[in-house]
Every structure is written in C-alpha cells, then in structure tokens.
PyMOL Python script that loads the backbone (N, CA, C, O; Angstrom):
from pymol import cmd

cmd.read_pdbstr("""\
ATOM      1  N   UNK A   1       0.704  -1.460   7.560  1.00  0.00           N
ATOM      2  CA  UNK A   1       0.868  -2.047   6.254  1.00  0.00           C
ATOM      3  C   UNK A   1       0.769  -3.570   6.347  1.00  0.00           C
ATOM      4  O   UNK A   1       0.172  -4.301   5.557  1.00  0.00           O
ATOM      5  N   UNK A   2       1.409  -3.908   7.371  1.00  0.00           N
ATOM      6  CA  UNK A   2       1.129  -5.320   7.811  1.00  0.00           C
ATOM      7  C   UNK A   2       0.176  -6.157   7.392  1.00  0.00           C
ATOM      8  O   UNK A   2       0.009  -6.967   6.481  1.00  0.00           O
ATOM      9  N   UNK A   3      -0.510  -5.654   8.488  1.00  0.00           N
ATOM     10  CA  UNK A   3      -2.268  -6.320   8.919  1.00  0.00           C
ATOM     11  C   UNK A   3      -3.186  -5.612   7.307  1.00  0.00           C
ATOM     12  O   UNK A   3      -4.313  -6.051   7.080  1.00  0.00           O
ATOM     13  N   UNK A   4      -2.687  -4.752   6.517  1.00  0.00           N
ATOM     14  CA  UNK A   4      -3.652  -4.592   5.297  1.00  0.00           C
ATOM     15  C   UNK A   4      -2.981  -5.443   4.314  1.00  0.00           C
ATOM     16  O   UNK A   4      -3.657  -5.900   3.393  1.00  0.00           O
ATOM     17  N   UNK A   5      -1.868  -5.682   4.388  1.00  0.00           N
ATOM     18  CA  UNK A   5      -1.835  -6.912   3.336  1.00  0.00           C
ATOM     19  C   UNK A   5      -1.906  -8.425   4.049  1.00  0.00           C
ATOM     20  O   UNK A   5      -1.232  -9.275   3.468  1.00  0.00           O
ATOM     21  N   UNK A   6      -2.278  -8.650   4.652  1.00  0.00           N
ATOM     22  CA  UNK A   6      -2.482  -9.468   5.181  1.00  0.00           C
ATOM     23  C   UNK A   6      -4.022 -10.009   5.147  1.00  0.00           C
ATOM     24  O   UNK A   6      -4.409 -11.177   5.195  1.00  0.00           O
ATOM     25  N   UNK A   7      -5.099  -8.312   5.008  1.00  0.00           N
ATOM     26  CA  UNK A   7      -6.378  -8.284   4.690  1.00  0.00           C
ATOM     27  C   UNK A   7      -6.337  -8.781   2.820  1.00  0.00           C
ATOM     28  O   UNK A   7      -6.999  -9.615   2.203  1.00  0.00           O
ATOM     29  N   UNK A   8      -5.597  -8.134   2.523  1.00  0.00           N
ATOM     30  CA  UNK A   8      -5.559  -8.201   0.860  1.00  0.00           C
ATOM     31  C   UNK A   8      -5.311 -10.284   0.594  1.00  0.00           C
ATOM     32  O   UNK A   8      -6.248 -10.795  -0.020  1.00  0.00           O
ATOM     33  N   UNK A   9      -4.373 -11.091   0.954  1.00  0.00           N
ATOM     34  CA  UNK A   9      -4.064 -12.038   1.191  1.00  0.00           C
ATOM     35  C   UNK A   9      -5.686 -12.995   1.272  1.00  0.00           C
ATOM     36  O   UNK A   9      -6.113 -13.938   0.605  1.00  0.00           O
ATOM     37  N   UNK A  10      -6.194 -12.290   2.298  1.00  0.00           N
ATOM     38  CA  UNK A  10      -7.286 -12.918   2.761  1.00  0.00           C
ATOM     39  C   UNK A  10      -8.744 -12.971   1.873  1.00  0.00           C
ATOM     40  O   UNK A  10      -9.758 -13.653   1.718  1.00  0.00           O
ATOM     41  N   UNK A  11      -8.168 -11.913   1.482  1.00  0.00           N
ATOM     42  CA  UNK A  11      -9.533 -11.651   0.105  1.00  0.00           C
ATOM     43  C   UNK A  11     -10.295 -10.495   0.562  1.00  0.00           C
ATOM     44  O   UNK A  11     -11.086 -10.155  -0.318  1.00  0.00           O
ATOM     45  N   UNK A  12     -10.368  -9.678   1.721  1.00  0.00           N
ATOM     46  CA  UNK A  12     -11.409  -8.374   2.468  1.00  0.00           C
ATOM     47  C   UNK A  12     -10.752  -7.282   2.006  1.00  0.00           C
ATOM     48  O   UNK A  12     -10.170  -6.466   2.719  1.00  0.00           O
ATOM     49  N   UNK A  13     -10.847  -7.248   0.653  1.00  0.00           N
ATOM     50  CA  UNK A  13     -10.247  -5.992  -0.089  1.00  0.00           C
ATOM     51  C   UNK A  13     -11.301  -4.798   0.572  1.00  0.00           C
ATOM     52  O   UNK A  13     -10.735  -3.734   0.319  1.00  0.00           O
ATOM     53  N   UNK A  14     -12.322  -4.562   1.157  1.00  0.00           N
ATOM     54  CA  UNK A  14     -12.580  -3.364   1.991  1.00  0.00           C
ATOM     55  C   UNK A  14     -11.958  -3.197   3.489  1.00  0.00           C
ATOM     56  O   UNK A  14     -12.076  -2.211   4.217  1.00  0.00           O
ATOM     57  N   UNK A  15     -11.276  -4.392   3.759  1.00  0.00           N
ATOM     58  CA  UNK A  15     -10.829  -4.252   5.365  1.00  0.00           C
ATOM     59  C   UNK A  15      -9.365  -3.623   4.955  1.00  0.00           C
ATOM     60  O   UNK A  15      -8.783  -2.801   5.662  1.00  0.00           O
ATOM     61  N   UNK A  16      -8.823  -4.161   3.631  1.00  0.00           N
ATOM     62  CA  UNK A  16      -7.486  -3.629   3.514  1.00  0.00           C
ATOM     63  C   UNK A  16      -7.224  -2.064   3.418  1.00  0.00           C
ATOM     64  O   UNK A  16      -6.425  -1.289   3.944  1.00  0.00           O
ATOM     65  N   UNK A  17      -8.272  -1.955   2.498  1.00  0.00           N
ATOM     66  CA  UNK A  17      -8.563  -0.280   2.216  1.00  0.00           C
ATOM     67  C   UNK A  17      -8.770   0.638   3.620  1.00  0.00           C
ATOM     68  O   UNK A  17      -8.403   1.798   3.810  1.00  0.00           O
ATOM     69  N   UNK A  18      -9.328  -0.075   4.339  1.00  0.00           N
ATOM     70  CA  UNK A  18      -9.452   1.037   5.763  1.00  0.00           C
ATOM     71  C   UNK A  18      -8.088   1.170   6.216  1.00  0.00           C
ATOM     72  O   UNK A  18      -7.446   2.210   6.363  1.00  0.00           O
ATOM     73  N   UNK A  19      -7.576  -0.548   6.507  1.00  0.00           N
ATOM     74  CA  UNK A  19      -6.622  -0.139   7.100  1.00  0.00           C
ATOM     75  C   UNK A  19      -5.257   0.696   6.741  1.00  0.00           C
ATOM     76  O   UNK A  19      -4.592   1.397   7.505  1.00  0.00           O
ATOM     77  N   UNK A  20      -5.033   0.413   5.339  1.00  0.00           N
ATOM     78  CA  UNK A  20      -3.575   1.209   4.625  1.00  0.00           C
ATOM     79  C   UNK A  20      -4.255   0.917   3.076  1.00  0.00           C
ATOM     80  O   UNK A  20      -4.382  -0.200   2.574  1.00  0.00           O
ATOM     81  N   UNK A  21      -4.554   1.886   2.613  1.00  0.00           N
ATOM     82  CA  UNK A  21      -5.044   1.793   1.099  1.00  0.00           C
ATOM     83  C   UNK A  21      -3.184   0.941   0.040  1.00  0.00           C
ATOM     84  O   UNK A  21      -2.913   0.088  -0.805  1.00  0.00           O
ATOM     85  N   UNK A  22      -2.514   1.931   0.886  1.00  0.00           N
ATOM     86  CA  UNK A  22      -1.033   1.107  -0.166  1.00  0.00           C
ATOM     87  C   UNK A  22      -0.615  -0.433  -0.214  1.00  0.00           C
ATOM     88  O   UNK A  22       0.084  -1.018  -1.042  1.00  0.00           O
ATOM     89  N   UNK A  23      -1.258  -0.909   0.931  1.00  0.00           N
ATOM     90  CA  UNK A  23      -1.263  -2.352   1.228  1.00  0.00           C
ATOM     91  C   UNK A  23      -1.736  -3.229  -0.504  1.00  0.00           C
ATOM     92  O   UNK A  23      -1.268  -4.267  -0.971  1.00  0.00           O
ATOM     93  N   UNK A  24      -2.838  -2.268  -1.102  1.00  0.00           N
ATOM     94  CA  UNK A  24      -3.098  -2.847  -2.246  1.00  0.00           C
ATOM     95  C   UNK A  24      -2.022  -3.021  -3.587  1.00  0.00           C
ATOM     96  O   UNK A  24      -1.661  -3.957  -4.301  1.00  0.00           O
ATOM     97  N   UNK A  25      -1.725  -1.497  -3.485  1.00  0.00           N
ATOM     98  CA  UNK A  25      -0.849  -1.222  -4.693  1.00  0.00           C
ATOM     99  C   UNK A  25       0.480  -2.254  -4.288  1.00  0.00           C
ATOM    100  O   UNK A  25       0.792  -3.143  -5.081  1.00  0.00           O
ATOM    101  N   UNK A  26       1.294  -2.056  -2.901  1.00  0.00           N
ATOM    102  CA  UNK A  26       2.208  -3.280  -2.633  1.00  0.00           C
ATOM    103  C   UNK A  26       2.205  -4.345  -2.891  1.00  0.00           C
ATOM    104  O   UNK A  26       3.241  -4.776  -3.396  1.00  0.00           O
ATOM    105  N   UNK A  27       0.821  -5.495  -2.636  1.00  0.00           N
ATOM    106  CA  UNK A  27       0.565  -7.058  -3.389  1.00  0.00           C
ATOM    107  C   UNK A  27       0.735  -6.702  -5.198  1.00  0.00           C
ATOM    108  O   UNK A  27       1.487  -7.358  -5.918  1.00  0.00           O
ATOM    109  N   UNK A  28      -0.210  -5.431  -5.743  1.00  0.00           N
ATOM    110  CA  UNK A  28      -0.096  -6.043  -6.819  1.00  0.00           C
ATOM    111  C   UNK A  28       1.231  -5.515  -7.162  1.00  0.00           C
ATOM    112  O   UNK A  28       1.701  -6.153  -8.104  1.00  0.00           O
ATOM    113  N   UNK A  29       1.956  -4.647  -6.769  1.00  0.00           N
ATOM    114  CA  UNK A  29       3.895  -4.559  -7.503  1.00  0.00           C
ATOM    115  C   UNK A  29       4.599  -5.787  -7.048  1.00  0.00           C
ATOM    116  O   UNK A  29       5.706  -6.051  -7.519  1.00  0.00           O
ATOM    117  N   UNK A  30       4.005  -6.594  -6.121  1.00  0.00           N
ATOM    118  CA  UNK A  30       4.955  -7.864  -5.366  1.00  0.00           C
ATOM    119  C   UNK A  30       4.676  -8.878  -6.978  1.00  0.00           C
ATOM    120  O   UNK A  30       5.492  -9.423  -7.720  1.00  0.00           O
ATOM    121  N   UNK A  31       2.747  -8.766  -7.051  1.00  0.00           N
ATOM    122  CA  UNK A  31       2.573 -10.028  -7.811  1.00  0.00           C
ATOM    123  C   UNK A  31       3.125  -9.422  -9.681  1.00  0.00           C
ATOM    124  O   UNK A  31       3.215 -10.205 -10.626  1.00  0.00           O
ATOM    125  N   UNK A  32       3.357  -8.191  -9.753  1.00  0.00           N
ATOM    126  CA  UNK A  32       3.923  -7.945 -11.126  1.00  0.00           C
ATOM    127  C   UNK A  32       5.319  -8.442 -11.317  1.00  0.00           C
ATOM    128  O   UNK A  32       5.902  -9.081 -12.193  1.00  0.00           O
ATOM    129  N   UNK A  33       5.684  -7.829  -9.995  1.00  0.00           N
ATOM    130  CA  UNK A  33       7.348  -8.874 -10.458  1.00  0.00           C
ATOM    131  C   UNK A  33       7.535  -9.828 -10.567  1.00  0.00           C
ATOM    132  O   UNK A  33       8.524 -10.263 -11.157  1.00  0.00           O
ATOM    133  N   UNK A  34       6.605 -10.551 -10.010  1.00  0.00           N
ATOM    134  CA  UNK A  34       6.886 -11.606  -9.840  1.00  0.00           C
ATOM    135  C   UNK A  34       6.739 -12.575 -11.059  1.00  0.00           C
ATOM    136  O   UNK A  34       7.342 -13.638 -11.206  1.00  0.00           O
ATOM    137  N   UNK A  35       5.851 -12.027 -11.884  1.00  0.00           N
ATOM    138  CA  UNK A  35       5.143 -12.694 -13.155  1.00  0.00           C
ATOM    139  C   UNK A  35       5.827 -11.917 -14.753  1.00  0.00           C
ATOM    140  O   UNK A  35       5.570 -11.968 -15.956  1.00  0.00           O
ATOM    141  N   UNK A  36       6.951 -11.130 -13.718  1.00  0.00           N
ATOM    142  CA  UNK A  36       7.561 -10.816 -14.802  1.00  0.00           C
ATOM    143  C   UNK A  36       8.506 -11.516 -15.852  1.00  0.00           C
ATOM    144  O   UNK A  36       9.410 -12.139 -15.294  1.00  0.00           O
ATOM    145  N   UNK A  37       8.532 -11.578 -17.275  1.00  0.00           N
ATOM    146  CA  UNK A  37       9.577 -12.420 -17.929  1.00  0.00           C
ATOM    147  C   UNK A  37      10.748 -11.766 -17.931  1.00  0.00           C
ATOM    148  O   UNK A  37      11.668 -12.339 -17.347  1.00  0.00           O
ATOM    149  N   UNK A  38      10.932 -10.911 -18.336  1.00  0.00           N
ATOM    150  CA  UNK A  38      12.466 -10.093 -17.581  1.00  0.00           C
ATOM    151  C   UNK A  38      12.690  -9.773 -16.064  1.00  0.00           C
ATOM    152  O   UNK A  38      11.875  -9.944 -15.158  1.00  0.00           O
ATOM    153  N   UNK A  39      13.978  -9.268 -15.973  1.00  0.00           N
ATOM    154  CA  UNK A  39      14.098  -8.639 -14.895  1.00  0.00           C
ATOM    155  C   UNK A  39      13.373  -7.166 -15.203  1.00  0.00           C
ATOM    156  O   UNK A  39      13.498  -6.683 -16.328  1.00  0.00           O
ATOM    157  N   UNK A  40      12.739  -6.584 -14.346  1.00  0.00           N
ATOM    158  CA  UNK A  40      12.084  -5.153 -14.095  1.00  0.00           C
ATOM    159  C   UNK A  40      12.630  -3.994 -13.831  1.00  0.00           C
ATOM    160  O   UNK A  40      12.931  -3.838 -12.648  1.00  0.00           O
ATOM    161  N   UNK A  41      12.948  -2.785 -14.831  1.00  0.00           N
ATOM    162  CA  UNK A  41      13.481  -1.535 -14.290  1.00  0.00           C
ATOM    163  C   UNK A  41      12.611  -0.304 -14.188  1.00  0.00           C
ATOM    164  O   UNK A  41      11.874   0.317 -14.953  1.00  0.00           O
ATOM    165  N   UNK A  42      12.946  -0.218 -13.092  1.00  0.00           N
ATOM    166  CA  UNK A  42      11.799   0.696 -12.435  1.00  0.00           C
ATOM    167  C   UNK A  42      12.342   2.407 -12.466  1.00  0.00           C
ATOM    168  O   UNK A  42      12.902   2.699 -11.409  1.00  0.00           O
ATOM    169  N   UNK A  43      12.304   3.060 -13.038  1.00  0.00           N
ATOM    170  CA  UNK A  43      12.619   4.642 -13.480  1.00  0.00           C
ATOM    171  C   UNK A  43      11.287   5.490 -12.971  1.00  0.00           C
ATOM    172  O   UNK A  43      10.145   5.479 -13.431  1.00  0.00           O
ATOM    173  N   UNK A  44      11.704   6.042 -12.138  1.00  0.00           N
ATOM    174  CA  UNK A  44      10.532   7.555 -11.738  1.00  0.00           C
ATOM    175  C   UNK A  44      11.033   8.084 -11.209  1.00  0.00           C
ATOM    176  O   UNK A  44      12.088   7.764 -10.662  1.00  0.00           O
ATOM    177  N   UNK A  45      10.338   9.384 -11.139  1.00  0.00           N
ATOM    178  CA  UNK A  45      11.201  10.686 -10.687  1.00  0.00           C
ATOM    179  C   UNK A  45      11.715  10.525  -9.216  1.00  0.00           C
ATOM    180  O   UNK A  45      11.891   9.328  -8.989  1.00  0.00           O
ATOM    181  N   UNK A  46      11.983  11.227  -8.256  1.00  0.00           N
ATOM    182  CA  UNK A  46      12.739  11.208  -7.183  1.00  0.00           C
ATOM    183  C   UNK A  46      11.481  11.504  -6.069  1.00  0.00           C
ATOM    184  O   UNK A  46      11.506  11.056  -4.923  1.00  0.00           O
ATOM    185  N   UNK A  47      10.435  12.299  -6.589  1.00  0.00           N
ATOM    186  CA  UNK A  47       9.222  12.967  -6.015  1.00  0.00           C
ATOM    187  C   UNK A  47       8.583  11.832  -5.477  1.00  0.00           C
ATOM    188  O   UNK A  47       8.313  11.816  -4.276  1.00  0.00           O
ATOM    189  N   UNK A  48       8.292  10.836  -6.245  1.00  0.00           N
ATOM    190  CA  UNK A  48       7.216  10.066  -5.953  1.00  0.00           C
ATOM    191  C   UNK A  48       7.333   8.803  -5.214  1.00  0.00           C
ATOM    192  O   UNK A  48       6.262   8.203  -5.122  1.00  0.00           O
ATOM    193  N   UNK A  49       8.377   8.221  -4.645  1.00  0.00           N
ATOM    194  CA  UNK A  49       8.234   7.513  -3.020  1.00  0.00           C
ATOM    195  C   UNK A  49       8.344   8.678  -2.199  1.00  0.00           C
ATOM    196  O   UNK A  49       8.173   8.164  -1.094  1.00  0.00           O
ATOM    197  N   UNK A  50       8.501   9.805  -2.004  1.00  0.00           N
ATOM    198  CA  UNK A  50       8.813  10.826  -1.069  1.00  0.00           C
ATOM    199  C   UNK A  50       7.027  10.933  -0.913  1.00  0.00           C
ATOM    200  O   UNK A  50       6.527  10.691   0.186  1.00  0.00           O
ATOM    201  N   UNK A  51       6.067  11.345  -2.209  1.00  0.00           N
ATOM    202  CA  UNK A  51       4.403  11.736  -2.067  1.00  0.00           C
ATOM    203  C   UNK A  51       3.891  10.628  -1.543  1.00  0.00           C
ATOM    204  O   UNK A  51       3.013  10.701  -0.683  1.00  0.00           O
ATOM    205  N   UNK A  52       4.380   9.430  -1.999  1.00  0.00           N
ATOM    206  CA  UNK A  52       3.388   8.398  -1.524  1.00  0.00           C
ATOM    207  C   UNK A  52       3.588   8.069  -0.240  1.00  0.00           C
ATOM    208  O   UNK A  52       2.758   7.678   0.580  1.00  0.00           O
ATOM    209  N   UNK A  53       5.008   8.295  -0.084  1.00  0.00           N
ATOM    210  CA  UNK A  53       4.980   7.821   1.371  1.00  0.00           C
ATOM    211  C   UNK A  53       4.469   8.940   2.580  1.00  0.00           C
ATOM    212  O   UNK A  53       4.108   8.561   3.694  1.00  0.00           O
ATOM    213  N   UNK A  54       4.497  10.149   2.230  1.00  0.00           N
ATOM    214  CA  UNK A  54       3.604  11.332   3.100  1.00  0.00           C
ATOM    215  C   UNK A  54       2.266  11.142   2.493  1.00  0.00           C
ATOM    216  O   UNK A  54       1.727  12.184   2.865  1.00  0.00           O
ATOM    217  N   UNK A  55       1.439  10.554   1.859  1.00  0.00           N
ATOM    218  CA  UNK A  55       0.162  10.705   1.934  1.00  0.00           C
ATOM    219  C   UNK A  55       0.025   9.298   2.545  1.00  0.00           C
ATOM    220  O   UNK A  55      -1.073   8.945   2.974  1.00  0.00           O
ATOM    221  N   UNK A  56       1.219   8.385   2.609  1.00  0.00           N
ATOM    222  CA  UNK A  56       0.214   7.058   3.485  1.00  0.00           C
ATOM    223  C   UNK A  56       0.283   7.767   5.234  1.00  0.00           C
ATOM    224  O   UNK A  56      -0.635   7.712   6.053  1.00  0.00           O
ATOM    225  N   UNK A  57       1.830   8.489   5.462  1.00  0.00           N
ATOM    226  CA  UNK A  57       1.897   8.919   6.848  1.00  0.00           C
ATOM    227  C   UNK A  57       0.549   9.786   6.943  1.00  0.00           C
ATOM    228  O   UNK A  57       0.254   9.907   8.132  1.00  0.00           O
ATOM    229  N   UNK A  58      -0.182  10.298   6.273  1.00  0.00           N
ATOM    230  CA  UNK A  58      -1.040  11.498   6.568  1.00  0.00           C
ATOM    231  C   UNK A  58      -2.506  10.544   6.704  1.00  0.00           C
ATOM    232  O   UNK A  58      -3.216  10.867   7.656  1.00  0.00           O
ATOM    233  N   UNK A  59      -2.911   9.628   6.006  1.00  0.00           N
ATOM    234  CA  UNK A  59      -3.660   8.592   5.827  1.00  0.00           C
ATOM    235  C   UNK A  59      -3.485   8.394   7.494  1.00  0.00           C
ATOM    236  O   UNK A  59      -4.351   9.077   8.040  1.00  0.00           O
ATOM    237  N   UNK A  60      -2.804   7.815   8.302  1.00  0.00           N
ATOM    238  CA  UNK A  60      -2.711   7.320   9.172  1.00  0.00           C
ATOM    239  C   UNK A  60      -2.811   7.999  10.326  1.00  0.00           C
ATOM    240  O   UNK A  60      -3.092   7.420  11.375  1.00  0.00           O
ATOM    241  N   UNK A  61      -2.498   9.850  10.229  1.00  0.00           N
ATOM    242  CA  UNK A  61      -2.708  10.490  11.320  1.00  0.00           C
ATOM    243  C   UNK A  61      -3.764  10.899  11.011  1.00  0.00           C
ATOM    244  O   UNK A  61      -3.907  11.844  11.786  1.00  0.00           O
ATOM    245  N   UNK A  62      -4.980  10.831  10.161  1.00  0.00           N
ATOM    246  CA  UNK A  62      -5.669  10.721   9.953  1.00  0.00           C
ATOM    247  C   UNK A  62      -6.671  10.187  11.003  1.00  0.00           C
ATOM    248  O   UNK A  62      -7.508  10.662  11.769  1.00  0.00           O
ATOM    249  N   UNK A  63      -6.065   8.675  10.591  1.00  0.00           N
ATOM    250  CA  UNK A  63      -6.896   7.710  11.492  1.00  0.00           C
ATOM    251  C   UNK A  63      -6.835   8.343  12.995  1.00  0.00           C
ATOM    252  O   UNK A  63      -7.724   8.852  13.678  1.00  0.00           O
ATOM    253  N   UNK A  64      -5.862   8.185  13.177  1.00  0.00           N
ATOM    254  CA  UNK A  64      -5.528   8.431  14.726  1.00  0.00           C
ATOM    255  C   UNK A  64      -6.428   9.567  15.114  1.00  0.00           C
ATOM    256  O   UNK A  64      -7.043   9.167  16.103  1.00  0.00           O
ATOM    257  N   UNK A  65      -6.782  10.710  14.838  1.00  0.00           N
ATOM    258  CA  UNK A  65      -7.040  11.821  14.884  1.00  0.00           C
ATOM    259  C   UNK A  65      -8.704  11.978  14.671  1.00  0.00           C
ATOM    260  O   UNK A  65      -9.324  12.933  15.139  1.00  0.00           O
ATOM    261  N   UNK A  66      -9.346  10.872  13.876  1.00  0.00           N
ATOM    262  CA  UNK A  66     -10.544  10.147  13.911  1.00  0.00           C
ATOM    263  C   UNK A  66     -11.053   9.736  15.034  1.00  0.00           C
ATOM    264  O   UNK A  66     -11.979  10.267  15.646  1.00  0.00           O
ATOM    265  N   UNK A  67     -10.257   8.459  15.425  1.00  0.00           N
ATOM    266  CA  UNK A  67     -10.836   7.502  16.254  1.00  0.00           C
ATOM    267  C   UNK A  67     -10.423   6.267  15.120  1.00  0.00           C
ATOM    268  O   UNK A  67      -9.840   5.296  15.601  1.00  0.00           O
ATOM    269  N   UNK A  68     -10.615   6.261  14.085  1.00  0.00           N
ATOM    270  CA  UNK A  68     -11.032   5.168  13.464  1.00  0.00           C
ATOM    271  C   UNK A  68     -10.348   3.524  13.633  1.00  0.00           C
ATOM    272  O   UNK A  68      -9.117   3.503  13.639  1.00  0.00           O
ATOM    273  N   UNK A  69     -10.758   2.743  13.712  1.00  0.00           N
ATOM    274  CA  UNK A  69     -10.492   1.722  14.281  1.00  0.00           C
ATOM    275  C   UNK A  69      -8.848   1.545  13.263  1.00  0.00           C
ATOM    276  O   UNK A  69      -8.667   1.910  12.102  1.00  0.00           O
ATOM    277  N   UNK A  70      -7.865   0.873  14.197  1.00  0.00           N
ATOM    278  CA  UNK A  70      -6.423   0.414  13.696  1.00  0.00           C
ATOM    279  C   UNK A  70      -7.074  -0.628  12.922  1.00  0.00           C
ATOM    280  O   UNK A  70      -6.401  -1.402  12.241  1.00  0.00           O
TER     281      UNK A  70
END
""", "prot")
cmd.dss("prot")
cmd.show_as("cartoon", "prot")
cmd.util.cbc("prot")
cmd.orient("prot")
C-alpha cells in the first residue's frame, strides 16, 4: 500500500494500479476529508472493510502466485 500511494503522489496512476489498486481509493478518502467543511460521518455496513480488505489480501496473493513484479 505504501509504495502505491506513493506511485499515486507521484502522478503514475498505472504503476499505482499494479501495485495495490486501493492505494487509489485511500488518497482520494485522505483528500475528501480533508476538503471537507464539516466533520465526516462515515456509516456502512460491517461487511464492507471485512470485502475490501480480502479482495486487496487476494489481489496480492495473486501477485505472488503470478510472478508479477512487487
């Protein structure tokens, strides 16, 4: 997650995507709060950091299981 926002930062929005596609969605929830005029309440079901975070783990054994470059 690191090194893909770190790609995102840099502007190689295709280097970020290889490396952790969530790296994207993370900058832009960093840069929504940030530009928010209230404070932000965030309500969703219980399911959905549990999916996202097993499809980034699966994303990644993925890679591994590829070859594909870290």
């Amino acid at each position: 997650m690191t090194r893909g926002v770190g790609a995102v930062v840099r502007g190689d929005l295709a280097h970020a995507i290889a490396l952790n596609p969530g790296s994207l969605l993370l900058v832009a929830v960093v840069i929504g709060v940030f530009f928010a005029r209230r404070r932000p309440t965030v309500r969703m079901p219980a399911w959905v950091p549990i999916t996202v975070l097993a499809a980034m783990w699966a994303f990644q054994l993925f890679k591994y299981a590829t070859g594909r470059p870290l």
